[in-house]
C-alpha positions as CSV (number, residue, x, y, z in Angstrom):
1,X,0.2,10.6,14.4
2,X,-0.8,12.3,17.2
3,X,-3.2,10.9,20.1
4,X,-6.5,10.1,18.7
5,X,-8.3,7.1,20.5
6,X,-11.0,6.9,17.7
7,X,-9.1,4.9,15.0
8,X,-9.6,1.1,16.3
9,X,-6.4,0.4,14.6
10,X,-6.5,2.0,11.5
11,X,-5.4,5.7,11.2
12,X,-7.6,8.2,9.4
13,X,-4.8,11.3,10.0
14,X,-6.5,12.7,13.1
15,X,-5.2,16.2,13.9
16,X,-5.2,16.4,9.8
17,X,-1.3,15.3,9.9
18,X,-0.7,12.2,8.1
19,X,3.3,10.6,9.1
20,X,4.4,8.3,6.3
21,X,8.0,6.5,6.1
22,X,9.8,6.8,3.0
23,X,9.5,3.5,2.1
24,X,5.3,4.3,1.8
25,X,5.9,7.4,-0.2
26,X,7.7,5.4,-2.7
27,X,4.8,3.1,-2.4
28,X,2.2,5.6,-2.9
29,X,4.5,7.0,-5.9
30,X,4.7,3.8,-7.8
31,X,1.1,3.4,-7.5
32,X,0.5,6.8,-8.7
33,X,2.6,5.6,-11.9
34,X,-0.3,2.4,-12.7
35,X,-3.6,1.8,-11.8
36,X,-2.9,-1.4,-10.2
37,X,0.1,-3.4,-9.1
38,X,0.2,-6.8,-8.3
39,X,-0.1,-8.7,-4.9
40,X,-0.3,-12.0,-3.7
41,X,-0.8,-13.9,-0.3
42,X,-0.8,-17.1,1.1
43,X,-3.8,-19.2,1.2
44,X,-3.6,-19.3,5.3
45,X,-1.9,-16.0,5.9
46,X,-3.1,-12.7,5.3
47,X,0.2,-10.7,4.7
48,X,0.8,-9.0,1.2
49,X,3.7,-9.8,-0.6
50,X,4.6,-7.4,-3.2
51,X,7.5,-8.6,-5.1
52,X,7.7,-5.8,-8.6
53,X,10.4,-3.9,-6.9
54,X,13.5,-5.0,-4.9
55,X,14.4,-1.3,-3.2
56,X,12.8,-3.0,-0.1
57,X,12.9,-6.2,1.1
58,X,9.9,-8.9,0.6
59,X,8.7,-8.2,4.6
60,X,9.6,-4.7,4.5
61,X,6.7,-3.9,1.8
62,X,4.7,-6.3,3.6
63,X,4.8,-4.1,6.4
64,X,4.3,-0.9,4.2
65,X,1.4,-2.2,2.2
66,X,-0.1,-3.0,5.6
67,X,0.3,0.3,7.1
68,X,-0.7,2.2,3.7
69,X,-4.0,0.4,4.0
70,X,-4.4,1.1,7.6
71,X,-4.2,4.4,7.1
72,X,-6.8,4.0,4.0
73,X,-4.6,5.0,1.3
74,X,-4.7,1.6,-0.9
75,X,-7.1,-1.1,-1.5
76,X,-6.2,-4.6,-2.0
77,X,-8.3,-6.8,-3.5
78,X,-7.5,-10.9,-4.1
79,X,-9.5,-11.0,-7.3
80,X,-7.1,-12.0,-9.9
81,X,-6.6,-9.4,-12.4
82,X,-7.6,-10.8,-15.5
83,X,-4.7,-10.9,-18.2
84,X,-2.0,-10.0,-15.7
85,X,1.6,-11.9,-15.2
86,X,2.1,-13.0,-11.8
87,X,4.8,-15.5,-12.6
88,X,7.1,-14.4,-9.8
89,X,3.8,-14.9,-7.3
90,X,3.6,-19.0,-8.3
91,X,4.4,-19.7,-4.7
92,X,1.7,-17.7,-3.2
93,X,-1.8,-19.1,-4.4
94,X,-4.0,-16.3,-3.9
95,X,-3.2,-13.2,-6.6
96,X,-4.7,-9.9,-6.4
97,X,-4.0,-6.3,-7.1
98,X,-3.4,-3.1,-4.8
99,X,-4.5,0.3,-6.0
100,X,-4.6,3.8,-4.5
101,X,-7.8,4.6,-2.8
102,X,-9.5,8.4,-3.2
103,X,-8.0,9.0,0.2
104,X,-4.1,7.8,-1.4
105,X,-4.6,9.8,-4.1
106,X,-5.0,13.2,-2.7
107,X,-2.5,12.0,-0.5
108,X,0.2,11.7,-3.3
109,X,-1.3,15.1,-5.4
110,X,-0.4,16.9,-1.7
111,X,2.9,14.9,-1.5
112,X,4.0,15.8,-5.6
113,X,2.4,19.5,-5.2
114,X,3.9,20.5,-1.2
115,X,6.4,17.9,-0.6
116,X,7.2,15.8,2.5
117,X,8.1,17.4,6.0
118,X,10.5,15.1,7.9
C-alpha cells in the first residue's frame, strides 16, 4: 500500500493504489449483490462476525470485514435491521448490518469494469 505515514491506521489508498486480498474482493462482490448483509458481535468484543457464507472461515471474514472498513470501503452499523433473520447470530447479542460505503462502491465499479492486478 505503499508508504504513506498519514493514515493513523486506516488506509485511504495513498499513492491512488488500493491492494485488496481475494478474500475482500469477494467481500466487496457479495455486498455489491444486496444493500446490506448481516453482522453481529459480542457484547464485550468488537470483532465482526459474519456468518452468510462459509468460503471463509468465521475469523477469516472477521479479519476481512476489518480490513475492508479500515480501508473505508464498508460501514458497519450495530443497529438491528428491522425485519431481518439473524437466527444463525443467537450467540452474539449485538446484531447489525454492513454495507458498501461511496468509497467501496467505486471501488467494486473499478474492480467489475478493469479487473484486479495481482
Amino acid at each position: 500500500m505503499g508508504d504513506c505515514k498519514s493514515c493513523a491506521g486506516g488506509c485511504g489508498g495513498c499513492k491512488k493504489e488500493l491492494v485488496l486480498s481475494q478474500g475482500e474482493i469477494d467481500l466487496l462482490r457479495a455486498l455489491g449483490q444486496y444493500s446490506f448483509l448481516p453482522v453481529a458481535r459480542k457484547a464485550d468484543d468488537m470483532t465482526p462476525v459474519y456468518l452468510e457464507d462459509d468460503a471463509y472461515s468465521q475469523a477469516e471474514y472477521s479479519l476481512i470485514i476489518q480490513l475492508l472498513e479500515q480501508k473505508h470501503l464498508v460501514n458497519l452499523d450495530y443497529t438491528p435491521l428491522s425485519g431481518a433473520k439473524m437466527g444463525q447470530y443467537k450467540d452474539f447479542p449485538v446484531h447489525g448490518s454492513m454495507a458498501l460505503t461511496e468509497r467501496g462502491q467505486q471501488v467494486l465499479e473499478l474492480l467489475e469494469l478493469q479487473g484486479a492486478e495481482e
